[in-house]
C-alpha positions in Angstrom: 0.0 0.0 0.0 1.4 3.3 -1.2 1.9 5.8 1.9 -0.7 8.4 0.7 -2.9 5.6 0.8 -2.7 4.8 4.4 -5.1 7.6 5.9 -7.9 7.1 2.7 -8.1 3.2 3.9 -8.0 3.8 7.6 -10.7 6.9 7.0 -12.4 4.3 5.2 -12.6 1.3 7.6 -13.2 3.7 10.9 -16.2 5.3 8.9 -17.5 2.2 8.3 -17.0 0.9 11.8 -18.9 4.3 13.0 -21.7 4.1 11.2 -22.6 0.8 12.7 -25.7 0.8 14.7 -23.9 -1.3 17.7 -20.9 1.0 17.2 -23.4 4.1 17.6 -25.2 2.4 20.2 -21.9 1.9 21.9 -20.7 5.2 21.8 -24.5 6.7 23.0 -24.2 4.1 26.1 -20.5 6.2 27.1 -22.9 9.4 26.6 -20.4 10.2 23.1 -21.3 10.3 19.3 -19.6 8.2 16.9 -18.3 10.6 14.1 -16.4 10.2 11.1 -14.5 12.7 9.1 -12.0 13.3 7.0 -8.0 13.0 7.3 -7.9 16.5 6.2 -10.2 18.1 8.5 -8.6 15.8 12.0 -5.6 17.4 11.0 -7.1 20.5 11.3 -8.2 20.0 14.6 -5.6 18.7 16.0 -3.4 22.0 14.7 -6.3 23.5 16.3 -6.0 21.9 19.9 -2.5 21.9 19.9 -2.2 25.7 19.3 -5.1 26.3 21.9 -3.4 24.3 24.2 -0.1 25.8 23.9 -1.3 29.3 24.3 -2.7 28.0 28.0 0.3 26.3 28.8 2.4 29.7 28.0 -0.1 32.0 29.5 0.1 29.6 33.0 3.9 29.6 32.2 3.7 26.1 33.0 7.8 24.1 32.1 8.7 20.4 31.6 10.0 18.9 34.9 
């Protein structure tokens, strides 16, 4: 499998796997929702969390021990 096909088939197989009703039911019994996106827009999140996160981190001035 070539390398830029990694994230399409694993995309593919956990959006599958989410829209399962057991999965779903699964998920609702934790009190989550299964969702599916794509590799695109998780890497925009995480950018997202990790620059929100940082900010927090600075502004508490909080170091690695």
């Amino acid at each position: 499998m070539r390398r830029q096909a990694l994230p399409a088939a694993l995309n593919g197989a956990v959006g599958r796997a989410l829209a399962r009703p057991d999965v779903r039911a699964a998920y609702a019994a934790l009190g989550s929702a299964a969702e599916s996106s794509t590799p695109e827009a998780f890497g925009r999140l995480i950018a997202g969390e990790a620059a929100k996160w940082r900010a927090v981190i600075e502004r508490i001035g909080l170091k690695p021990q």
